[in-house]
N, C-alpha and C positions, 0 to 999 in steps of 0.2 A: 508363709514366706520366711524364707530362713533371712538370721539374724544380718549378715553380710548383703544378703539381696534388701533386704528393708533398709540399710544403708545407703545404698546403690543408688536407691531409688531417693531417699531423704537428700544427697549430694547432686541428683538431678533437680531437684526441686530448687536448690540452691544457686546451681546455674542457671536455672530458667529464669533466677529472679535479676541476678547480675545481666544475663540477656536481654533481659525486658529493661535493663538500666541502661543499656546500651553499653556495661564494660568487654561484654560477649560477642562477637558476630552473631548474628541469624545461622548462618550456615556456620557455623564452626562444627569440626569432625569432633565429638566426644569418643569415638571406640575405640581409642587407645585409652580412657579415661579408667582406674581401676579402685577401689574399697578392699584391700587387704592387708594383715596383719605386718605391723613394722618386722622387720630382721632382726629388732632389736627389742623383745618387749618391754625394757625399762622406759623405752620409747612411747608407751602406752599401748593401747589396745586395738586399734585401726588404724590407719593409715591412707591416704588418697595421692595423687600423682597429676590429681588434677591441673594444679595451676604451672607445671612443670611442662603438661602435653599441650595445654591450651593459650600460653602465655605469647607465644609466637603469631599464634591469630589474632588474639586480644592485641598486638603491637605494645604489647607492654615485658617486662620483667617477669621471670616467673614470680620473684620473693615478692614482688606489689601485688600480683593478682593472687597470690596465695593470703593475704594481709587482707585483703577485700572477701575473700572467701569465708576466713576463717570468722565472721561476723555472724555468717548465714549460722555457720553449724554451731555455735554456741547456743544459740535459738532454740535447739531442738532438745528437749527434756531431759534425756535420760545422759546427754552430752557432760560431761562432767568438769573436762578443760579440751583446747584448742591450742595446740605449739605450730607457729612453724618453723620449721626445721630446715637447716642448710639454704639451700639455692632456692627453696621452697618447697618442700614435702609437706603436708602436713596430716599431725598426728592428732589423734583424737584418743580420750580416756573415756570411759563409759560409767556409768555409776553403776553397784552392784547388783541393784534389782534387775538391769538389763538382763546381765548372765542367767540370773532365776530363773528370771521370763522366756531365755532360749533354752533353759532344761526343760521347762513347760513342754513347748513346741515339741522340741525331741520326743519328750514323752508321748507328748500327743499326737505327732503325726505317725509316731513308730516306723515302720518297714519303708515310707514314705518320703520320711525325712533322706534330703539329699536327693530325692530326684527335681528335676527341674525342665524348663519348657525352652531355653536357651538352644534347642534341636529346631525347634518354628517348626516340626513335622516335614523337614527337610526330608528327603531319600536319599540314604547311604549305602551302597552295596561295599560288604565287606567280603575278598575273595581270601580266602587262607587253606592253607596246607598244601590244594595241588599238585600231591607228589605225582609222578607217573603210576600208574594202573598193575606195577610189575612187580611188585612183591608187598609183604608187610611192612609197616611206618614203623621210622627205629626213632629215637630221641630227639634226632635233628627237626623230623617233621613235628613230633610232639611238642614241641616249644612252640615251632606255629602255629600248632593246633591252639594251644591253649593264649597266646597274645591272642589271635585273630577271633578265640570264641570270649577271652575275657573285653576283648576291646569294640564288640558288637552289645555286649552290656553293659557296657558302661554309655554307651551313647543313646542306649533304646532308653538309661535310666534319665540324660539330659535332652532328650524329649526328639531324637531323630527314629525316621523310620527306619528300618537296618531290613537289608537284605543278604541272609548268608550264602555265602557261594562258593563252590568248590570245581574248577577248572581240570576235567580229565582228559591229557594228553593221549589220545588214543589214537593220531592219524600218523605218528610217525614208524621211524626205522625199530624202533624200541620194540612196540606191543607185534612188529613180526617179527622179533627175535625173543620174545616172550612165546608166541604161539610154537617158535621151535624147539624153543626148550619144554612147553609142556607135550610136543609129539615127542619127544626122546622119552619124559616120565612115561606115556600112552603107552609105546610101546614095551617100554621096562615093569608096566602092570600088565603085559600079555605075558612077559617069562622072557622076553628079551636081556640078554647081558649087555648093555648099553653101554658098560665100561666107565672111565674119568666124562666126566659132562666137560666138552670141547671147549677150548677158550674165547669167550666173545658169548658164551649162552648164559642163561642165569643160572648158577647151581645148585640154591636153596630147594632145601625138601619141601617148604611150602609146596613146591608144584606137583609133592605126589600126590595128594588127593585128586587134584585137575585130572591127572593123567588117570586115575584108578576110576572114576565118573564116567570118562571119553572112552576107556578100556569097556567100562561095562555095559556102555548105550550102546558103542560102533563095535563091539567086539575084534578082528581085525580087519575091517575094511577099509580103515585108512594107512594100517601097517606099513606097507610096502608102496601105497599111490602117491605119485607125481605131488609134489609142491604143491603144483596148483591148483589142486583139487578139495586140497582141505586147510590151505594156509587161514582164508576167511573164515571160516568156520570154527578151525581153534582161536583165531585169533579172537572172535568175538565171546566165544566160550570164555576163554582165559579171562579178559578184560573183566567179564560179567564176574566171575569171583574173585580178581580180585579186588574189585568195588566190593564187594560183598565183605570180604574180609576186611576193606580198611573202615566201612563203616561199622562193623561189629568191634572192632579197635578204638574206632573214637567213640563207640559207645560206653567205652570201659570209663574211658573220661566225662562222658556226660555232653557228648559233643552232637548235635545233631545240626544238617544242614537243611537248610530251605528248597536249596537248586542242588542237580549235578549238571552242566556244561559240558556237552561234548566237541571236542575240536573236532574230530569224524563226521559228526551231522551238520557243523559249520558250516565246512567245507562242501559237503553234500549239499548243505541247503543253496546254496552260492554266495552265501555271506561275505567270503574273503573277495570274490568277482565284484559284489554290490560296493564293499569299501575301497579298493582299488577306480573302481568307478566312482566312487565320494571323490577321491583324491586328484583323482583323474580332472573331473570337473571345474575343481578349483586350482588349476593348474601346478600340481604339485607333485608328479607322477611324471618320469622321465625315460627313453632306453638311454644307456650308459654304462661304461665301466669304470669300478672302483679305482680308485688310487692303489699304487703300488703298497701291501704292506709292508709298517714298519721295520716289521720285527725281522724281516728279509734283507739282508746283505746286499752289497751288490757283483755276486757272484752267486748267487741264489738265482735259479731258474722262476720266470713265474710273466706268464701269458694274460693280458687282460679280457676280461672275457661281458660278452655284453649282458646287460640284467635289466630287469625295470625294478628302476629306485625312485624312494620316497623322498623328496625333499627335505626332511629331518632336520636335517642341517641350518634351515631357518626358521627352527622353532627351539632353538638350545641345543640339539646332540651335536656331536661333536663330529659327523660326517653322514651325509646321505645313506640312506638303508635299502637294499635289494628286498623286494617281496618277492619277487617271483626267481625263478634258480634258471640257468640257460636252459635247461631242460624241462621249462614248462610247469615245473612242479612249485608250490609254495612253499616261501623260507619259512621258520618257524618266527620270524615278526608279522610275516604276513597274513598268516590264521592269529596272531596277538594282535594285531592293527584291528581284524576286523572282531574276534571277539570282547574287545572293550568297546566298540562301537556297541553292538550290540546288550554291553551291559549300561553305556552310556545312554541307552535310549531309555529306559527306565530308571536311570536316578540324576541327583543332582549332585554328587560326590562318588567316586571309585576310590577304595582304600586296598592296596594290594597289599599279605603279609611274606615275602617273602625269602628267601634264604640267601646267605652272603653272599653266596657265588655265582647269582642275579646280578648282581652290583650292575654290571656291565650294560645292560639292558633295559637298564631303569630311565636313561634319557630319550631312551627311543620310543618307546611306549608312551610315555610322556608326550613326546613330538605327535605321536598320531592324535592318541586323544585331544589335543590342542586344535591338531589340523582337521580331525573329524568333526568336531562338536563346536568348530571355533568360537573357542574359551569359555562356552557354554558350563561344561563338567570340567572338575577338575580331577585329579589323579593323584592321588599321597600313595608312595611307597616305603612302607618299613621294611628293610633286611635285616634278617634274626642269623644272628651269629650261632655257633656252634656249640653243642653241650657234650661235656668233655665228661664223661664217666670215671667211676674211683670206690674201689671196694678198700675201705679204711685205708683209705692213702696212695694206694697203688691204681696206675691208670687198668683199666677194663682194654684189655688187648680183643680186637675185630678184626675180619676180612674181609671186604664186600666183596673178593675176588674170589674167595674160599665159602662163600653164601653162611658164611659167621658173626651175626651181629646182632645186637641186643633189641629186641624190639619195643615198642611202645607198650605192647600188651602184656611183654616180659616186666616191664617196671611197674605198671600198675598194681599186677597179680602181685608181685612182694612188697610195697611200702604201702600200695594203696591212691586212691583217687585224689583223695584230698592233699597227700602230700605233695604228690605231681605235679597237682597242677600250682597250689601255690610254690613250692619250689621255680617253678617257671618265671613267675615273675617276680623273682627277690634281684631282678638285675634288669637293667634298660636292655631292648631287644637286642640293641647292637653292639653290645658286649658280651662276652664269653661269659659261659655259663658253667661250671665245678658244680656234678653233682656226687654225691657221695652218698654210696645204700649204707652208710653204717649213721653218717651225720644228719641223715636230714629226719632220721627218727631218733635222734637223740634227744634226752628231754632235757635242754640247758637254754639259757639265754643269747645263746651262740644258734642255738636253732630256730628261725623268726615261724617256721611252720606252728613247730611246740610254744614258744612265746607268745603270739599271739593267740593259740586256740587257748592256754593255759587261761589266759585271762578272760577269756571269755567262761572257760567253766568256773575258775574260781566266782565268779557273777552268777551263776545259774546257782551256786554250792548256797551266796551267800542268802538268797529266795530262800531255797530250801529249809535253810538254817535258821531265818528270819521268821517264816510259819511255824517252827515246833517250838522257835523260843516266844510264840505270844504276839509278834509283830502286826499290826493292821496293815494287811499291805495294800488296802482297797481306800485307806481310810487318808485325808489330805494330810500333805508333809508339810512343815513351817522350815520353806529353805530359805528363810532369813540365817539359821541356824548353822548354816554353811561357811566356811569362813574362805578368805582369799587364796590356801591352798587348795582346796577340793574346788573353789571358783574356776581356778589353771584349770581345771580337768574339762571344765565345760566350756573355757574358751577356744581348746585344743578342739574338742568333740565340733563346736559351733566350724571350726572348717572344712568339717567332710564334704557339705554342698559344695564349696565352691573347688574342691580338689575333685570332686567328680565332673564339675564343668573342667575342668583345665587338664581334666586326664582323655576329656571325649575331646576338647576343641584340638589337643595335642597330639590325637591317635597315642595314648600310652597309657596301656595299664597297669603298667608295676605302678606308680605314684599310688594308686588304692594301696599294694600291699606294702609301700613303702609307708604311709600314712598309719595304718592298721598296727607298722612296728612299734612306731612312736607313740602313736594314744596306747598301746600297750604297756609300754614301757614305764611310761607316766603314771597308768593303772597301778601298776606293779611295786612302784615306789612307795605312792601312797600306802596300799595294803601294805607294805613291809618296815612302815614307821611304826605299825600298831603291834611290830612283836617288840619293839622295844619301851614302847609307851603305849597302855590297857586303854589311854583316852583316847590313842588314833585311831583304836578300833573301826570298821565298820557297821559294828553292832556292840552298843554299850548296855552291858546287864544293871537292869534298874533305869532306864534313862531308853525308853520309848519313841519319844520326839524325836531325840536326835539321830538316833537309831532308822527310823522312817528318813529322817531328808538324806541321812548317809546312803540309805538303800536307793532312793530316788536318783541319786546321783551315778552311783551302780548300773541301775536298770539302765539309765540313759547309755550310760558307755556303753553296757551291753548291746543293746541296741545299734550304734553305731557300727562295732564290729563287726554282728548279724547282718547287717545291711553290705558295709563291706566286703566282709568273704561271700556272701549271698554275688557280687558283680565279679569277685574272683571265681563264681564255679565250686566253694569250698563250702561246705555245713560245717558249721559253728557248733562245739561240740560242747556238752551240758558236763561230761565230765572226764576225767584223764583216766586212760587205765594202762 
């Protein structure tokens, strides 16, 4: 049990007893109750919030029930002082053998340390990337890719079940205007001069392989035939590579999915009929016509036209939603209504990661899952904002009209897997992302990729270096020998459990590489008091002991970061070249 959670648990023990004094309710809600470090560490070394959340129910003051509290926690051994603070906060100091005793732990639970059971084996499906089926994933999808695969580990590591899943839009207008453009490649690998590829097709060479494949199986026999003779046929050809392709893409990342989903077989199956019929039942499902839209003048022509709509509208969205189109066919919320039904029926959470210009549609989806599962599952949606390319300074000029643009497999192939992917998360989804091929392999402090892995090799360097200078590295350390600066290092390290609880309960995993900057940093400091003073060394020649608990303290961080980039997707690198 990590340090913070043994806490957790000691501040329960403390309520249970004020409970049983009757200063508590029986039913009082503890789970806003929290054990974590003051903002302020001159503040000491913990911190609780307890008599602050619970003082309303006790019908008392926060500052009297934090005054009755802080009796219990002085009780507890290794407690050193008890303040409270302001309105009632209160803070707690720890005595130093505590810290010792949580570099032990570190040590010893190794690769382990920091996961946690706070998931109850819940079931979370997490869906991410989902681009469409029509060509190769360029940057924008990559950033999802990598939230949505770092943020299915970090929640598997606080003890939920996670299901990956990846949503392929293949029922609509798109993948037959894919299928047309790879019969223009098809017949351009017969010897056909196919000319400028028309406005409205996709123009990427990715699709001459497709066509040179279709050229060599059908040779020409769909050259010159009717539309509808071979539209299904490329269409489902097309679609199959390019799944093929974007999974050998996210392979480059290290991304592999659980599920693929097909909206096609959804719909086939009758899934969107079955959900429509859910809605149906619970009175929620109407014919009708939309409201006049806004953004329409009134000199603007515009006919209301009859739909069947989702009641939306009384479940938070901001106006009733059409499933079905006058023409019989399904809206694209309508195969969405019913494919989250169907990922709702196997879990107890749906996290969708998806791209800004979603924004729009995140209430209504919401509204269904609500209406389908009532309030059974819930639905978290991250939208990941856009990454904005720069070759030493200058923006990277594209044209998704001109089939010109940088793909995910193009980035990987030149900086590399590890950098990509933690590049991804040096910023909160929902802001913009600057990536730069000249900066994010630069080796400075300014680059948190190089920063953080630096410290971690200089840790592997100082192992090495610890064995040929004599060192026991097997042999017990006396980390009394530690003093209150190298202690900061393992109070810092002693939060990575609970930043990995509040990165899974938060859906967000930059916080890991946000965290991984800081105990780096702090790493980094340390080691660099010792070029100007031989005693801050990490390894003192002549002086053994101290030499071991400095290494001990090493290893731990080590460790931590191993663990961390291990939830980011990144190998932790032994040495810099």
């Amino acid at each position: 049990m990590s340090l913070y959670a043994q806490y957790s648990a000691l501040l329960d023990e403390a309520l249970d007893e004020l409970q049983s004094e009757g200063l508590i309710p029986a039913d009082a809600d503890r789970k806003a109750v929290a054990v974590e470090p003051p903002r302020d560490p001159s503040h000491g070394d913990l911190a609780t919030n307890a008599a602050m959340v619970l003082a309303k129910q006790a019908r008392t003051n926060p500052r009297a029930l934090a005054e009755a509290i802080a009796p219990k926690l002085e009780a507890i051994p290794a407690v050193i002082s008890v303040d409270v603070a302001g309105p009632g906060f209160i803070n707690l100091r720890l005595s130093a053998d505590a810290w010792r005793d949580e570099l032990k732990t570190i040590l010893r639970d190794g690769e382990n340390y920091g996961r946690s059971t706070i998931g109850a084996n819940e079931r979370v499906n997490v869906e991410y990337v989902s681009a469409n089926p029509t060509g190769p994933l360029h940057m924008g999808h990559c950033r999802g890719a990598v939230v949505g695969d770092a943020l299915a580990r970090v929640l598997e590591a606080a003890g939920f079940r996670v299901t990956k899943e990846y949503y392929v839009n293949d029922a609509g207008g798109q993948v037959d205007t894919l299928a047309r453009s790879v019969h223009l490649r098809y017949r351009e690998a017969l010897g056909e001069d196919i000319g400028d590829i028309p406005e409205g097709m996709y123009p990427g060479d990715y699709l001459k392989p497709i066509g040179e494949l279709l050229a060599a199986e059908f040779a020409g026999q769909y050259a010159d035939a009717p539309e509808a003779e071979w539209l299904e046929l490329f269409r489902k050809r097309a679609v199959a590579a390019m799944l093929d392709l974007i999974r050998h893409d996210l392979g480059l990342l290290g991304i592999h999915f659980d599920k693929f989903a097909s909206e096609a077989e959804l719909q086939k199956e009758g899934a969107v009929d079955a959900a429509l019929d859910t809605l149906r039942s619970k009175g929620l499902v109407y014919e009708g016509a939309l409201e006049r839209p806004k953004s329409l003048d009134e000199h603007d022509e515009w006919e209301p036209v009859e739909l069947t709509l989702f009641k939306s509208s009384e479940f938070g969205d901001d106006q009733d939603r059409p499933m079905k189109k006058s023409d019989g066919s399904w809206t694209y919320f309508g195969s969405d209504a019913a494919y989250h039904l169907r990922k709702a029926q196997s879990a107890d959470h749906l996290v969708n990661i998806w791209g800004a210009d979603h924004a729009g549609t995140v209430k209504r989806v919401q509204s269904a899952v609500r209406a389908l599962t009532d309030g059974r599952v819930d639905l978290d949606v991250k939208l990941v904002q856009m990454v904005r390319l720069f070759r030493a300074g200058e923006p990277v000029k594209m044209s998704k009209r001109g089939g010109t643009f940088v793909t995910l497999a193009d980035v990987v192939r030149e900086v590399g897997r590890d950098v990509v992917r933690f590049m991804m998360l040096t910023r909160r989804a929902d802001a913009p992302l600057d990536f730069d091929f000249a900066k994010v392999v630069e080796a400075s402090k300014d680059n948190p990729v190089f920063y953080v892995q630096y410290a971690h090799a200089r840790i592997s360097s100082l192992k090495r270096k610890a064995a040929d200078a004599g060192v026991e590295l097997d042999a017990a350390a006396d980390l009394s020998l530690l003093d209150d600066e190298e202690l900061a290092l393992v109070k810092l390290s002693a939060q990575f459990p609970r930043t990995v609880e509040s990165a899974a309960m938060a859906h967000e995993p930059h916080r890991i590489a946000f965290y991984l900057y800081d105990l780096a940093a702090a790493f980094h400091a340390l080691w660099n008091r010792g070029n100007d003073d031989p005693g801050r060394r990490f390894l003192i020649e002549n002086d053994p002991q101290l030499s071991r608990a400095r290494l001990e303290l090493a290893l731990g961080i080590g460790q931590i970061i191993r663990s961390g980039l291990d939830l980011m997707g990144v190998e932790a690198a032994e040495e810099m070249r």
